[in-house]
N, C-alpha and C positions, 0 to 999 in steps of 0.2 A: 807370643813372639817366637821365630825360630831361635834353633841353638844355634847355629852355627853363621857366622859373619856372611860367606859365601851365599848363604840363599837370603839375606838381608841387606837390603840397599843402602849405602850411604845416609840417602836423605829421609830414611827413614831411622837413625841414628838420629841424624841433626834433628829432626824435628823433633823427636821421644824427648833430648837432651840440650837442647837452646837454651832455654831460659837458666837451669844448671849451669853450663858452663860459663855465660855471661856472667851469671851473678856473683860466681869463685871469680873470675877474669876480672871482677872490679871490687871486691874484696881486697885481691892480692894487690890490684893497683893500683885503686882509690880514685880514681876518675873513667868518665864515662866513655873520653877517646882513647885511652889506654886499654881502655876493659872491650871497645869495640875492636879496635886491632888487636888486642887477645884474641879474641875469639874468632875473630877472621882469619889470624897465622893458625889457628888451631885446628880448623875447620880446613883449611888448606891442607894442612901436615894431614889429618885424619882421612882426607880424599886421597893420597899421596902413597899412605902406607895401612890404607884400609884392609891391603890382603894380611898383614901382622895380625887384624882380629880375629882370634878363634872363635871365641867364646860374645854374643850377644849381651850374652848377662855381665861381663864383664866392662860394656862399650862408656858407662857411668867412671870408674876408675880409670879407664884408657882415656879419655880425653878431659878428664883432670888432670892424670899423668902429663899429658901433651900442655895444657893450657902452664899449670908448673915450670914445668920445666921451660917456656917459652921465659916466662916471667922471670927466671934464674936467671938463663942466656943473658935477657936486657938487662938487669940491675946487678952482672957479676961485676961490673965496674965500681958502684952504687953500697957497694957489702961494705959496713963496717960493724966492728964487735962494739955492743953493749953491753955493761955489765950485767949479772944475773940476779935477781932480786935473792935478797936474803929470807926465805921463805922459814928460815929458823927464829926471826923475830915473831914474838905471837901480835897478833891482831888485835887491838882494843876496841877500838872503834866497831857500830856495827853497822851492817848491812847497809847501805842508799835504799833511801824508799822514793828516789825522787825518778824520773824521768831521765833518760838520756839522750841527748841532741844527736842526731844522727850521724850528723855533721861530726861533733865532738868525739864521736867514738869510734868514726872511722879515723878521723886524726891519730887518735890513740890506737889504733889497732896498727897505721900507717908508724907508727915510733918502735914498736915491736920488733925484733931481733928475726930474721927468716926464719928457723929454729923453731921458734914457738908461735908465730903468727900461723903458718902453715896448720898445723895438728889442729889451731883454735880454729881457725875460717873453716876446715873441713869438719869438724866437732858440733861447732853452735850454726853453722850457717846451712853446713851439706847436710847435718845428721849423717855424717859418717859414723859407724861405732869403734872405738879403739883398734879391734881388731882391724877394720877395713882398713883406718889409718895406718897401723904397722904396715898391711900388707900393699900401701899404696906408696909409700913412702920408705919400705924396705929397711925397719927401724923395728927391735924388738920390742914387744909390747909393754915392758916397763918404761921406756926411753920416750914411748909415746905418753903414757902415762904422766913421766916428770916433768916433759917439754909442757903437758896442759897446764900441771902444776902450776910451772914455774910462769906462762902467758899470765894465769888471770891474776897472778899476783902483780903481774908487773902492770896489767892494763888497772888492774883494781887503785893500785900505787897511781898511775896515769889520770885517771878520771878521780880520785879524790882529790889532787893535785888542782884540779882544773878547778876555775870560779863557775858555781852554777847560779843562773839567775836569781832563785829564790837566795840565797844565800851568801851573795855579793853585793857589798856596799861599797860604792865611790869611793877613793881615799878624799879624807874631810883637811882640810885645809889647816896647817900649823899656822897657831896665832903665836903672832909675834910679838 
């Protein structure tokens, strides 16, 4: 692939990176006509200010950049603070070995603080690596680091919280 934006055509961006950015675009917002019109304002924005790309190799973080920040805009109304897991309690419990509903885990990643959803979706879902995250989200590399911290603690908190099939019984009826 060329280096440089100019000798590389739009639609050869969109195609390289579709499936990518759809899949962050319904990550960050959990249904399938939200994460379509992500990707469609994104893809807009990115025909729009295509000449800002220099760099090819970069067009992967540039239109996450775009899909993000779209996703901010819409839910700057939407922002409230949740508090931040207390990652100084040690863990007793171990690991689930069980299966996660898909369903159930995008609920839980949807309960997530923007803060640390963000680092986690681009971490476990983009295989971003730390650094790209620092430098995609303009966050020093420790910051990225604590924000993942502090996600899977609170999604870990989230889905143990949650009843799982195997492991859920009906509430049994008080006898009077």
């Amino acid at each position: 692939m060329p280096d440089s934006a100019s000798s590389c055509s739009l639609h050869a961006v969109i195609d390289e990176h579709y499936a990518l950015v759809y899949r962050y675009a319904y990550r960050l917002a959990g249904s399938q006509a939200e994460a379509e019109d992500l990707t469609q304002q994104a893809f807009l924005m990115a025909r729009t200010h295509f000449d800002q790309l220099r760099n090819v190799t970069a067009a992967k973080s540039w239109l996450c950049t775009i899909v993000r920040n779209l996703y901010l805009r819409g839910r700057q109304q939407q922002r409230r603070w949740q508090p931040w897991c207390d990652e100084f309690q040690p863990v007793s419990t171990p690991e689930p070995t069980f299966e996660i509903d898909p369903e159930e885990l995008q609920a839980a990643i949807d309960q997530l603080p923007e803060e640390f959803r963000t680092p986690l979706l681009l971490f476990y879902f983009r295989e971003f690596t730390y650094k790209e995250i620092a430098t995609h989200l303009q966050l020093p590399l420790g910051t990225v680091m604590s924000r993942l911290s502090r996600a899977k603690c609170q999604l870990r908190h989230l889905l143990s919280a949650a009843p799982h099939p195997a492991e859920w019984q009906p509430p049994q009826p008080v006898a009077t």
